[in-house]
TIGU-791729 format. One record per residue: residue in three letters; y, x, z of N, C-alpha, C in turn. Coordinates in pm, whole numbers, padded with zeros to 5 digits, always signed. Layout:
TIGU-791729
ALAYXZYXZYXZ;...
END
This chain:
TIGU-791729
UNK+03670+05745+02231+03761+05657+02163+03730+05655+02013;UNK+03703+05764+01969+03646+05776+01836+03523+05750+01809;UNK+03429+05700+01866+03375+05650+01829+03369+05454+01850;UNK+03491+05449+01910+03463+05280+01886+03577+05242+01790;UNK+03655+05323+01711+03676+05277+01568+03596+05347+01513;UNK+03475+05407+01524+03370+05410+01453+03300+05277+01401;UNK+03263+05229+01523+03194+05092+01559+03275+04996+01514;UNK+03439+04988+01509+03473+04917+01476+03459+04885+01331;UNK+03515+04979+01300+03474+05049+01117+03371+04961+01060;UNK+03270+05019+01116+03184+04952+01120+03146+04776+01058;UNK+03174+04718+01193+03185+04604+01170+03246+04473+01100;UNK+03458+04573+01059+03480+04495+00946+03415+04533+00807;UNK+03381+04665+00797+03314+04669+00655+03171+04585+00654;UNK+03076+04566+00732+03011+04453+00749+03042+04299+00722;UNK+03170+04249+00784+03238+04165+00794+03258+04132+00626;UNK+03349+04247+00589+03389+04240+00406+03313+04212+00346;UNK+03164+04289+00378+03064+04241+00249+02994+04124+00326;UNK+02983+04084+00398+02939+03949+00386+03029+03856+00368;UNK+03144+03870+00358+03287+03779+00239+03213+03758+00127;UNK+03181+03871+00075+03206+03898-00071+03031+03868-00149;UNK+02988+03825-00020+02828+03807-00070+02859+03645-00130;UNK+02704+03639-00180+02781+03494-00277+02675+03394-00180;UNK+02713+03272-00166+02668+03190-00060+02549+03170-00091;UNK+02456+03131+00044+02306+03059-00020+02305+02943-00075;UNK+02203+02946-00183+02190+02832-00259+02117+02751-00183;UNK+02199+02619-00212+02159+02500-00149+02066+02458-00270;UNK+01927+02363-00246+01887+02313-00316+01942+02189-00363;UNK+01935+02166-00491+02004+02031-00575+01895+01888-00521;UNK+01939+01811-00466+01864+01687-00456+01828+01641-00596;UNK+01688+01635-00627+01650+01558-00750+01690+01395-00775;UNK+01778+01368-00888+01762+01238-00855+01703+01129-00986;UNK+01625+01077-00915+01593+00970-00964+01716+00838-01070;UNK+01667+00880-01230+01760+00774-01268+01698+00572-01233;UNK+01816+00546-01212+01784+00405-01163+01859+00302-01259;UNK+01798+00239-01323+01869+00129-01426+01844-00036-01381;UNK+01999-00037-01407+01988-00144-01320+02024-00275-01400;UNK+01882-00382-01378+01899-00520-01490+01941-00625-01425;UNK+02018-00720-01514+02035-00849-01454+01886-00921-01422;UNK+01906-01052-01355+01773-01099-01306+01738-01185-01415;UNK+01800-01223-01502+01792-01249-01624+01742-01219-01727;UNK+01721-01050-01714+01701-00955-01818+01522-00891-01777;UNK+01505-00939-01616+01396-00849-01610+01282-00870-01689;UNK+01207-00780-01710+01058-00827-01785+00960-00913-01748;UNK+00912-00963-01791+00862-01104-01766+00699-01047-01767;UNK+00600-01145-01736+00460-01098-01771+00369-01086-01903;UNK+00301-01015-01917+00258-01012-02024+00125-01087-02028;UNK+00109-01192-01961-00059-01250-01926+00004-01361-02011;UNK-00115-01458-02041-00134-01598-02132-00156-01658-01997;UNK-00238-01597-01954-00320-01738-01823-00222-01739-01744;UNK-00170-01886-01706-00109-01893-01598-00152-01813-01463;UNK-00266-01865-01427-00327-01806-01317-00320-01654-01298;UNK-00292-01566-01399-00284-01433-01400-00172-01382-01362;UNK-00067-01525-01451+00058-01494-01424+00092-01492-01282;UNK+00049-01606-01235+00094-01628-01063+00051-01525-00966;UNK-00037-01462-00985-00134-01399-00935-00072-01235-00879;UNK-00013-01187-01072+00104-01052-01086+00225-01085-01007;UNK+00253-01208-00985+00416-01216-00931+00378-01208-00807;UNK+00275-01299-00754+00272-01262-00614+00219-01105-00529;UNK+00180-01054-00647+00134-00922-00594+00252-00793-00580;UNK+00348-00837-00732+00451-00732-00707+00563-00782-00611;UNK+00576-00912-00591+00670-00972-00444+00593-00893-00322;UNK+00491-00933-00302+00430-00910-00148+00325-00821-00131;UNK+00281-00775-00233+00181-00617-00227+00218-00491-00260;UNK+00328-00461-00395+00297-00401-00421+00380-00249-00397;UNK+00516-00258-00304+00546-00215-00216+00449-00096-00135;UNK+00363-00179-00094+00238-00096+00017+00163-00045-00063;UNK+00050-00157-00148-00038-00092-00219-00036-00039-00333;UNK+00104-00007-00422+00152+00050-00513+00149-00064-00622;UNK+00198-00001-00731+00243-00125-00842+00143-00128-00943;UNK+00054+00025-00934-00072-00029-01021-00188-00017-00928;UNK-00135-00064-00785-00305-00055-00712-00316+00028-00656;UNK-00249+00149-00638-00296+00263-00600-00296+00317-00464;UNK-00207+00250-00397-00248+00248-00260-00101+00347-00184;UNK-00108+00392-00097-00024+00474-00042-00037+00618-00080;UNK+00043+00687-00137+00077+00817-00212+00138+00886-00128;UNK+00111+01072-00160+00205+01153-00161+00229+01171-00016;UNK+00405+01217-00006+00378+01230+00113+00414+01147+00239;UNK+00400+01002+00182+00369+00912+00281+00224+00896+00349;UNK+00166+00921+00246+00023+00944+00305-00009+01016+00378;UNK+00053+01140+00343+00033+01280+00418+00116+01211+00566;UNK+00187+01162+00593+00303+01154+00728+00153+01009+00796;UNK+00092+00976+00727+00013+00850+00787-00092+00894+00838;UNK-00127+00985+00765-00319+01105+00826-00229+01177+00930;UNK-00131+01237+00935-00083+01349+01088-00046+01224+01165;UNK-00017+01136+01147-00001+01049+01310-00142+00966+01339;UNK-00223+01013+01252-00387+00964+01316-00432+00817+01238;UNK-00349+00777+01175-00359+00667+01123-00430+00610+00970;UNK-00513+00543+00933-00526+00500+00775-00477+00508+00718;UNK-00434+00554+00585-00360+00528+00471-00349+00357+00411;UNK-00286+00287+00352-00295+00152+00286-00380+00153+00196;UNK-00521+00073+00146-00556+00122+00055-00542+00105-00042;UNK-00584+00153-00196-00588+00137-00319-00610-00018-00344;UNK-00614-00073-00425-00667-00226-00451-00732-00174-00572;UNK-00681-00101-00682-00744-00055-00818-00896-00039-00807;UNK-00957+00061-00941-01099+00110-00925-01104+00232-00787;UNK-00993+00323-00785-01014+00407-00703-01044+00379-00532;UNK-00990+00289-00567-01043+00204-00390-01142+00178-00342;UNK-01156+00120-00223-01248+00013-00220-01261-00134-00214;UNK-01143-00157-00239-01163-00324-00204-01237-00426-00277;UNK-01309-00365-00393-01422-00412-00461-01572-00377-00422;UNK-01568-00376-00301-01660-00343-00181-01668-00478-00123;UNK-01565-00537-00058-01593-00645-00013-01617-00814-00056;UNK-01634-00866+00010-01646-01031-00059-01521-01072-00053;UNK-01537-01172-00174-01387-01287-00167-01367-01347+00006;UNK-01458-01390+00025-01393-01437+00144-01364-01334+00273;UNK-01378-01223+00261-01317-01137+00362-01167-01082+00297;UNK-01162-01094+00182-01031-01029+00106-00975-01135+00159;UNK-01000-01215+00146-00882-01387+00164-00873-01423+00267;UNK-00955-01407+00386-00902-01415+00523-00807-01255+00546;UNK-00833-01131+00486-00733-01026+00553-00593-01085+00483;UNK-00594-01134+00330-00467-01177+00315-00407-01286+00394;UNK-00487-01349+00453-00433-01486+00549-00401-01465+00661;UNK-00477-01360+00705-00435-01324+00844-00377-01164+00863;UNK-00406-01090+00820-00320-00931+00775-00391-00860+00914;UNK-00358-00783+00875-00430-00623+00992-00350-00628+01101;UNK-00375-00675+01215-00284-00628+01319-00329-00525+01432;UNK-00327-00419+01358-00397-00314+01471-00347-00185+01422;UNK-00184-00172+01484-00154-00053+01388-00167+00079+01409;UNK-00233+00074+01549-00290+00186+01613-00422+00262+01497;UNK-00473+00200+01463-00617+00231+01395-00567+00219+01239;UNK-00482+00155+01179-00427+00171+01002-00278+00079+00987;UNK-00233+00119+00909-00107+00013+00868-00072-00119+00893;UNK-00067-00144+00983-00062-00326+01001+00038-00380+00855;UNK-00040-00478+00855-00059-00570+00716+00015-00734+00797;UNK+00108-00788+00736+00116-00915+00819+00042-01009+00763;UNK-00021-01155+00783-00086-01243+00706+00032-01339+00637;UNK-00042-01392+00552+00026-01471+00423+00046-01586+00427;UNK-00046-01650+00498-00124-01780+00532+00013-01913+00542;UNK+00113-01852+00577+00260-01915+00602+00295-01935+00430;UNK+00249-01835+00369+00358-01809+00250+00288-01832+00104;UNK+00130-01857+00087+00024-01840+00034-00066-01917+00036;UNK-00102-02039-00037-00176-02121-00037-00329-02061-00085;UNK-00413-02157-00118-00515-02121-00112-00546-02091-00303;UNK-00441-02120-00378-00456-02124-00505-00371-02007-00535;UNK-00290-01984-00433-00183-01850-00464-00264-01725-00471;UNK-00365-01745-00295-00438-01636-00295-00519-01597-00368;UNK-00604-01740-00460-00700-01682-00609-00627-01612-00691;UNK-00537-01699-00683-00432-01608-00842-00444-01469-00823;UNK-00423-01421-00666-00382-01279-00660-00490-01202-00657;UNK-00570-01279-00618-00731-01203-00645-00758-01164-00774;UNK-00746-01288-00848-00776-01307-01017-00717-01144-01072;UNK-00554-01161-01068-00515-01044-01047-00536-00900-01033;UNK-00572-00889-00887-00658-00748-00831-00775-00732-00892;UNK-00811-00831-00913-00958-00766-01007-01001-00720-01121;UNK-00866-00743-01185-00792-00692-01349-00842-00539-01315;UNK-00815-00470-01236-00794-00311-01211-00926-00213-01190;UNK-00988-00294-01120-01167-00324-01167-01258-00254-01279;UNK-01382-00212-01272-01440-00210-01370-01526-00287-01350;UNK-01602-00309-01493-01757-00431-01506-01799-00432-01383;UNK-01856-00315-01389-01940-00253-01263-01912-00328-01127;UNK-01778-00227-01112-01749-00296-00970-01717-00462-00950;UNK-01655-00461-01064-01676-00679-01033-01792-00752-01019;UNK-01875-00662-01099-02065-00732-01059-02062-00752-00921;UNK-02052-00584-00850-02055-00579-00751-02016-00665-00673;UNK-01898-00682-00691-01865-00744-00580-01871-00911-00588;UNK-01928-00950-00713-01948-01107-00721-02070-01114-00660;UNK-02160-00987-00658-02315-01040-00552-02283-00993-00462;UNK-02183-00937-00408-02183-00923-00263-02068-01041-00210;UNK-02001-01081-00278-01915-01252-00232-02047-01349-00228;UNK-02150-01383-00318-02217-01476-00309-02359-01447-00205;UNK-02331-01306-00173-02442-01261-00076-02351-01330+00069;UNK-02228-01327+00066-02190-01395+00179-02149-01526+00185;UNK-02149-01559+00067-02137-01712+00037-02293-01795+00124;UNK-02427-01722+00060-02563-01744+00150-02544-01735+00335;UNK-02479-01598+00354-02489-01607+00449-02416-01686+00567;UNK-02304-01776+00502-02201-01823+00574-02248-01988+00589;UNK-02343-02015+00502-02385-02145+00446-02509-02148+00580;UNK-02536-02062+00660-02630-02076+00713-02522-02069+00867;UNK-02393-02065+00869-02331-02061+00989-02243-02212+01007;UNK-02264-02202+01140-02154-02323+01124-02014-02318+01139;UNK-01914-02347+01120-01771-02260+01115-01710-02229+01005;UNK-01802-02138+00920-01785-02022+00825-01741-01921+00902;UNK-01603-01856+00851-01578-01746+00857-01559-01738+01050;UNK-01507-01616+01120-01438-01652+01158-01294-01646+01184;UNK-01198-01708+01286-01088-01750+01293-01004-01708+01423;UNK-00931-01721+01451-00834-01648+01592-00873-01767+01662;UNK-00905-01901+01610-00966-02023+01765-01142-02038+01768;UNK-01138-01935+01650-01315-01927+01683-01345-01857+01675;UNK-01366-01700+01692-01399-01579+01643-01525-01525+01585;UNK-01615-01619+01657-01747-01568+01653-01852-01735+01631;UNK-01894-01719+01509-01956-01858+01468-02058-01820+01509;UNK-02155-01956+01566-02303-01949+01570-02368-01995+01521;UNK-02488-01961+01465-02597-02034+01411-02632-02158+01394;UNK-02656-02208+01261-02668-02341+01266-02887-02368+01374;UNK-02867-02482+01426-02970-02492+01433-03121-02543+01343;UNK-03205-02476+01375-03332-02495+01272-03446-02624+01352;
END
């Protein structure tokens, strides 16, 4: 019997000091200050050229969400949550990218028609509804701001390397009712 108000003993003095212990600290959610403008008030562009101008609006409306606001592509640990489910990251549009790898006319059909394969990277929807063909220069004009010399060389001889090669197809590019152009005949 004496020993189970031993045990008991025990257990409210256990009991007491974990009263009297001081609680675990919860971590403080960091927060982000958020200021909030009339639509009136927002900042406007800082370009002269129209075309530059049109170009920035349509990129921070409909790009820049995904590919970040200076280009940069998918960050942090969204990225990190996009590589563990097996998937591509969005890419950069800036210098750190690659999209100054490809030709104008493959940039302007993915904006027209968007990635639909979300198994293999981020599906992208196309524009083609929302985006004329002067919208999509603008936004090019745009993306290529972020660019160096270098890479815009680049990629103006590799647009006109496919400019040659498309001139020799009949079709051009291809399209979801033509996929695969053939050869003009010689």
């Amino acid at each position: 019997m004496a020993q189970r108000y031993h045990i008991l003993g025990v257990l409210v003095l256990l009991a007491a000091l974990a009263a009297c212990a001081p609680a675990p600290s919860t971590p403080t959610p960091t927060r982000i200050p958020v200021t909030l403008v009339a639509p009136g008030q927002l900042p406007t562009s800082t370009f002269d050229d129209p075309v530059l101008r049109l170009g920035e609006s349509h990129y921070f409306r409909l790009c820049a969400h995904c590919h970040g606001y200076n280009g940069e592509g998918q960050v942090g640990q969204i990225a990190e949550n996009t590589i563990e489910l097996g998937m591509k990251t969005v890419p950069a549009h800036n210098a750190d990218g690659n999209l100054w790898r490809y030709a104008d006319q493959v940039i302007i059909r993915t904006i027209q028609l968007g990635i639909t394969n979300p198994l293999d990277q981020f599906a992208m929807p196309g524009f083609a509804a929302t985006l004329n063909d002067d919208d999509i220069q603008a936004l090019l004009a745009f993306i290529k701001l972020w660019w160096t010399d270098e890479q815009r060389s680049y990629q103006a001889q590799v647009t006109a390397n496919m400019e040659a090669r498309l001139a020799g197809l009949s079709g051009g590019l291809p399209t979801e009712e033509a996929p695969f152009p053939t050869a003009t005949p010689e």
